[in-house]
C-alpha angles and dihedrals in degrees: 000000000000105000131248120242099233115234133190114241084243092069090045109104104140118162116276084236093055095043140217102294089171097112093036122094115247094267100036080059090056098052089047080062094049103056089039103053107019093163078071084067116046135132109218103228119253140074124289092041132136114239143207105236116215125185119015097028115094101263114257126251135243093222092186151349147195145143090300113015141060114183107199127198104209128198100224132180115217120227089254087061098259124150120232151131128260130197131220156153137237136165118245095211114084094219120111114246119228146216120197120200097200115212130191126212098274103040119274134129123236116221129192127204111227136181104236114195092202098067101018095228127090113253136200112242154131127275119274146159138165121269127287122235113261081011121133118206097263095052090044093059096055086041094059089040088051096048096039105039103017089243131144104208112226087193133021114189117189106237082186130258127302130202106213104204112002083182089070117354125076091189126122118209120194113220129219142180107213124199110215135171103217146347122261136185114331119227102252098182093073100050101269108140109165143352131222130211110217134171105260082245095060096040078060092050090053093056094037084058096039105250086115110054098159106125086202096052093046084050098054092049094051096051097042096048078059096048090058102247100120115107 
């Protein structure tokens, strides 16, 4: 049986829909899941699919939990017929997440460097955040550009959603360009240290050489290059 990572009632802040799993076992977790959010477990319909296998089929297992994250173990069966198990994460807020590329009059993209644990070496980036509470996308996007740059967007314009790691991940990020007028105070306390202001071309250069490596950030460049909002 893969193991549970252990958790104090005080971490625990899981979203009332999802509901308090800290006295159930690590499948019986996983079947409270299952018969409160079905849609996380659907099938699309159509052949070559990966699907979520029910009785007989051993029950999956919630693997962790915390205040942002559910790792599921799911029993699959592959489209030979084979049986297995998948991993994978969701978030257990129902709030989009968001990611800001942040534009100046004339053009040009503000980046901040940020420390990022995951990977133990600083980025450049743009500004994101998960979702607020009550927030729609929009609100949540001036909300991260307020608390990481110090910057009030005059305009917000939608380049569409993004899903980061579909190997792995089940989260969905909405994606903005945001005209501001100036940078403010950087949010120290989660390892930004500076920004840069760099023509859109260059910003490009830097992904296309791989200075920049944020998937959100290359993302935002190239939609928004295709919006129209490159100098």
């Amino acid at each position: 049986m893969t193991p549970t990572v252990p958790l104090p009632a005080s971490l625990l802040a899981l979203s009332a829909k999802v509901g308090n799993m800290m006295d159930h076992t690590p499948e019986s977790a996983y079947a409270h899941l299952r018969d409160t959010w079905p849609s996380w477990f659907l099938t699309p319909p159509g052949e070559g699919g990966i699907t979520i296998a029910r009785w007989p089929m051993p029950e999956g297992q919630v693997v962790y939990r915390d205040q942002r994250w559910i790792l599921l173990q799911d029993p699959v069966v592959f489209p030979d017929g084979k049986p297995g198990r998948c991993l994978r994460m969701l978030a257990p807020h129902f709030d989009p997440a968001v990611a800001v590329l942040p534009l100046v009059d004339d053009g040009q993209v503000v980046l901040i460097e940020r420390f990022r644990h995951a990977t133990r070496s600083w980025h450049w980036e743009i500004p994101r955040g998960d979702g607020t509470a009550g927030l729609d996308g929009e609100e949540s996007a001036a909300k991260e550009l307020q608390e990481k740059v110090g910057a009030a967007p005059r305009e917000l314009i939608s380049l569409g959603a993004l899903h980061p790691d579909t190997g792995i991940l089940a989260s969905q990020v909405e994606l903005y360009a945001a005209w501001i007028d100036e940078v403010g105070e950087l949010e120290g306390r989660v390892g930004i240290r500076r920004t840069r202001i760099v023509a859109f071309a260059e910003a490009e250069q830097m992904a296309e050489s791989g200075r920049i490596t944020d998937a959100f950030t290359i993302a935002a460049l190239f939609r928004a290059r295709r919006e129209g909002l490159a100098a």
